[in-house]
N, C-alpha and C positions, 0 to 999 in steps of 0.2 A: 308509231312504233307498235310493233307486234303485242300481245300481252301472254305473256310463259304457257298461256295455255297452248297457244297455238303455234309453239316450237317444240321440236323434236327431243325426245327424252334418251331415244336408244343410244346405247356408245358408240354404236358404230355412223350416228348421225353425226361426231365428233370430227371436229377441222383437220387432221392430219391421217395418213395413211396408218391407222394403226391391226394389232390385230383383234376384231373387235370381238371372239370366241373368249380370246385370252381376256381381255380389260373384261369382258363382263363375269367370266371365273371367277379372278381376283378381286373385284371391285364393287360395292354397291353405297355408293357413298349417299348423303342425304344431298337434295337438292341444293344449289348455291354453296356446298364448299368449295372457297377460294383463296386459303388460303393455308398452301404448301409451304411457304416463305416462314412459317412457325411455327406448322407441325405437318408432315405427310402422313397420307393414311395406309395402315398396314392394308399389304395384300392379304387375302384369304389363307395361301399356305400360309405366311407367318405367323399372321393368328391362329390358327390351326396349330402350328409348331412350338406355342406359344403355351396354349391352353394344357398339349400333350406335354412339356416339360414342367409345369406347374405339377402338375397331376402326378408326374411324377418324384418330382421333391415333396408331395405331401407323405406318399406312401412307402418311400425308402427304394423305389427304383432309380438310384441316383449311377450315370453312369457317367465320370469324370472324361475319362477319356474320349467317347464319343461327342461328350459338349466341347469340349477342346478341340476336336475335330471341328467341329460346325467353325468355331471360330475362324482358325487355318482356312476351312474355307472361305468363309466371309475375305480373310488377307489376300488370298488367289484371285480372288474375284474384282477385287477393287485395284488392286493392281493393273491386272489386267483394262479393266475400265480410263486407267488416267495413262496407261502406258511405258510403266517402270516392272521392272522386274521386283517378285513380290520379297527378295533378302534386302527393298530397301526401305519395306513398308514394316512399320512398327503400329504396335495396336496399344489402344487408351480406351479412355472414358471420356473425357471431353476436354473439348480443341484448349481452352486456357492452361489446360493440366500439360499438355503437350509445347503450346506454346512457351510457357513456365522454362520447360528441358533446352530449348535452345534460349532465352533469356539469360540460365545460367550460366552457358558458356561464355557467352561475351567478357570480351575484357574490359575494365571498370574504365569509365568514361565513356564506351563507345556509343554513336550516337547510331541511334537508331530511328526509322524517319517513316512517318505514316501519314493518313489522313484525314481532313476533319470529317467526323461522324462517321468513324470506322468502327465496325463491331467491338464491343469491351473488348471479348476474351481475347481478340487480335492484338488489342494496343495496351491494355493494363497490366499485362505481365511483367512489359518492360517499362511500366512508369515505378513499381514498385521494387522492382531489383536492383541490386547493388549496386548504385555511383554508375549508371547509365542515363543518358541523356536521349532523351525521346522527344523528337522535333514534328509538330503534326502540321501540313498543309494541305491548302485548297485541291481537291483532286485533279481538278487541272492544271495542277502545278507540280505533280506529283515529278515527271520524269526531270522535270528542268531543275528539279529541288535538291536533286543527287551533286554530292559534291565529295570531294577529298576526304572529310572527315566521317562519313555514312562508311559503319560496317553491316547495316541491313536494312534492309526494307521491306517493308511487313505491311500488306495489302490483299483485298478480299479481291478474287475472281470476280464474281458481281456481286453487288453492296446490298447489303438487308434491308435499308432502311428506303432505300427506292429505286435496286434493280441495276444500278450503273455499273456499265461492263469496264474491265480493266481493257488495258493495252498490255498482257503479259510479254510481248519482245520487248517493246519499248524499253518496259520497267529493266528487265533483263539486261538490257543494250544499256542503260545508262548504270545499272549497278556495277558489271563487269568493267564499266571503261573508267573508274572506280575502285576496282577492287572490293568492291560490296558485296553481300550475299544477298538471296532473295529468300521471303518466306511468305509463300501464297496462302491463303486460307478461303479454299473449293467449297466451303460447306454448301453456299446459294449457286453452286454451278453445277457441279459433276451429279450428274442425274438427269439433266438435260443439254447442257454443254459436252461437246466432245474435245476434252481439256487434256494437254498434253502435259504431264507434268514430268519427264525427263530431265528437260532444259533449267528446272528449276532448282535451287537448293534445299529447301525445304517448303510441302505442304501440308495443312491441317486439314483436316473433313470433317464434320459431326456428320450420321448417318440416318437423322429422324428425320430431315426434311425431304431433298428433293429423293435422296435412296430411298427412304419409304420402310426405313426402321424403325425399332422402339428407340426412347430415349436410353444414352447410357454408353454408348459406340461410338469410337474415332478413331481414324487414319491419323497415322504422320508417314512421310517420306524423307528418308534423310540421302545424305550422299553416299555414294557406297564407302568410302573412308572413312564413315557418320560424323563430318564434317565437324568435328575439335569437341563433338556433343560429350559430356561427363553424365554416366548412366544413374542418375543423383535419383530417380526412384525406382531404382533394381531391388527387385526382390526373388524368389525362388522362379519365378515364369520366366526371368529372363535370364536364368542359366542355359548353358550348352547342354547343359542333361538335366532337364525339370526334375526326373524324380528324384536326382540325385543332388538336388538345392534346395532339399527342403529342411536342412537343419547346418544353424553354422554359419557362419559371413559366407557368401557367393563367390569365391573368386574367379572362376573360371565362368565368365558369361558366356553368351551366344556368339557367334563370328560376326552378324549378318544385324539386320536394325534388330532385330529379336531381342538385342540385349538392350532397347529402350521399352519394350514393352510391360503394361503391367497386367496382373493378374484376370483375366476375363470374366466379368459378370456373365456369367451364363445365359440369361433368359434376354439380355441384349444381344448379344453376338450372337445366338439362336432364331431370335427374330430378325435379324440384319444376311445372316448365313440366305435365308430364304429370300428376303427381300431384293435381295443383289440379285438373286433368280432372276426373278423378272423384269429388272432392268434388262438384264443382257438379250433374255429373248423377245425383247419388245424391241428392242437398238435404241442407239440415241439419237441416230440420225431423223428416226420415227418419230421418238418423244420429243427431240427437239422441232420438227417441224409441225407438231399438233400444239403443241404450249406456245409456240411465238404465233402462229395463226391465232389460237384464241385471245391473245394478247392482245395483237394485233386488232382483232374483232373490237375488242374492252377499248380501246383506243379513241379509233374510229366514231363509237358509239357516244364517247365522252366529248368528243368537239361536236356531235348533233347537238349535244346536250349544254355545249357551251361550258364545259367543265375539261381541259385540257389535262392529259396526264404531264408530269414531268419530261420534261425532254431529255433528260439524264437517262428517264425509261427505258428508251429507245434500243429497239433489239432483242430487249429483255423479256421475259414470262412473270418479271415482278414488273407490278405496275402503281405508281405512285401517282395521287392525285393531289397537288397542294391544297392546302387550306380547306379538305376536305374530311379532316377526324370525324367531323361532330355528325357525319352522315353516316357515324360508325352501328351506334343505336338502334340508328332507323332499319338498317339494313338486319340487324341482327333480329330483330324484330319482324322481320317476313321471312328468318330463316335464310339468310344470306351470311355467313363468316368471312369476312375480313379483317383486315388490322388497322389500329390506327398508330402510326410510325411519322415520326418528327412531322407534328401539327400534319402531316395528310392522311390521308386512307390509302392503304394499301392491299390491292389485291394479287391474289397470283394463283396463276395455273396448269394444273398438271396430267399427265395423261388419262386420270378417271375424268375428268371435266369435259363437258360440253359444252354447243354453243350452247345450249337453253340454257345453261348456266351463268356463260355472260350472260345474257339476254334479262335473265329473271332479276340480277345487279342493275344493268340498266333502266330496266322500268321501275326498280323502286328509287333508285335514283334520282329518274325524274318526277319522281312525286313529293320529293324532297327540296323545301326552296332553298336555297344556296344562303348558306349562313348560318340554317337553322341548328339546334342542340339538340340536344337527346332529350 
């Protein structure tokens, strides 16, 4: 096997058609970051947009309405992205606070049904809410599990914890035949997935990972009826007239999901406003066939090496390797970032990444004997 020195560093040396003027503006990441699945790194304008709003809440250039703006835009943008019109996207902070909102609608008893080793903020909302029954199975049992008694089903697009792509009709097609609803949570997808979420009832996003945001931003999608939601954390932002809800119980909210959203941290949805940027003019169809290439590469490399990723993987830009945490150390230790997620290592990657960045994983890898610890 090659040794990192003598693979290619340029981005435009990178597995997919991308545009590589653009990724090197934006992007200067350190060698071996691989791992998007826990945190994406800001482009250049965000951080730039970032730094100028700092700068400006220190010295009293505070301009509400313009940050409010960014936001708005951030909502046009990701709309756009997942393919709903943007009166049915509601803005948050993060996916469990959202998830929470549709939690509290259900009516007491109703069972709700997920999977094992589903993200928290997907499935704990509803372990803790009022006289709801939350039924967790095998993911490959997920569609077959839907029955009479399921008023939702609450499952990730692909799973954190090692990449596993859903079957969103399926899920869909057995909720509907049912009378269920659905509730996707795109956080590990949309960014490099080209994910339709029309068809769905409800999805969550957090915007740090594959979007390429700061932490602190979240999508939800509701129906456009907003599907039986009770607007239980409205405050003055989700009135029909913001400046005119700022003193006094609210009662005239927004028409549109606006009246589930809450008030926006600014230097989030500022950094997220820009970041959507550059998804759009990258495309996804780009970013997704440069991230499942390098994946793919990471794969490949892993059976020379006699260390097979998860078959669950499969497809995915998260790549799970079992029983391989403890080469978590090692790896971080030559300057390689990965994760270590349910006893494996987990890598993943995204449009700044190169092959030399598998590459530079793989040979410390294999210098690691199998089993060892940190």
């Amino acid at each position: 096997m090659k040794t990192s020195r003598d693979l290619p560093t340029d981005p435009a040396a990178a597995a997919g058609d991308l545009p590589a003027d653009l990724i090197a503006r934006e992007f200067s990441p350190d060698p071996g970051y691989l791992n998007t699945a826990s945190h994406g790194l800001l482009p250049a304008r965000a951080a730039r947009r970032l730094r100028e709003a700092v700068e400006d809440l220190t010295v009293g250039r505070i301009d509400h309405i313009a940050l409010i703006d960014e936001a708005e835009a951030a909502r046009v943008r990701w709309a756009r992205l997942v393919g709903v019109a943007p009166e049915r996207v509601a803005l948050g902070s993060t996916v469990a606070a959202q998830v929470a909102v549709v939690a509290a609608a259900l009516p007491r008893g109703a069972e709700v049904l997920t999977v094992e080793g589903e993200f928290s903020s997907v499935s704990t909302p509803f372990l803790h809410a009022d006289d709801l029954r939350l039924r967790v199975v095998p993911p490959e049992k997920l569609v077959d599990s839907v029955g009479p008694d399921t008023a939702l089903v609450a499952v990730s697009a692909a799973q954190s914890a090692d990449g596993r792509i859903a079957d969103p009709a399926a899920v869909r097609e057995a909720a509907r035949a049912h009378g269920a609803r659905t509730l996707v949570d795109v956080t590990q997808a949309v960014g490099w997935m080209d994910y339709d979420a029309e068809a769905d009832d409800f999805v969550v996003c957090g915007t740090y990972k594959w979007l390429l945001g700061p932490r602190g931003a979240s999508f939800m999608v509701v129906p456009a009826d907003g599907g039986g939601l009770r607007p239980v954390q409205a405050g003055w932002f989700a009135g029909a007239d913001r400046w005119e809800s700022c003193y006094g119980p609210v009662r005239d909210l927004a028409p549109t999901a606006a009246r589930f959203d809450l008030a926006p941290a600014f230097l989030p949805w500022s950094g997220t406003a820009r970041a959507l940027e550059v998804i759009e003019e990258v495309g996804i169809d780009a970013i997704r066939a440069h991230d499942l290439a390098l994946a793919e590469r990471f794969r490949a490399g892993l059976e020379r090496l006699g260390r097979p990723a998860a078959p669950e993987s499969a497809g995915s830009p998260i790549v799970s390797v079992p029983g391989t945490g403890a080469a978590v150390g090692a790896l971080a230790r030559a300057g390689v970032s990965v994760a270590a997620r349910a006893g494996g290592l987990r890598a993943s990657f995204h449009l700044y990444n190169t092959r030399a960045d598998v590459d530079l994983a793989l040979n410390v890898l294999e210098g690691v004997p199998a089993g060892a610890g940190d």
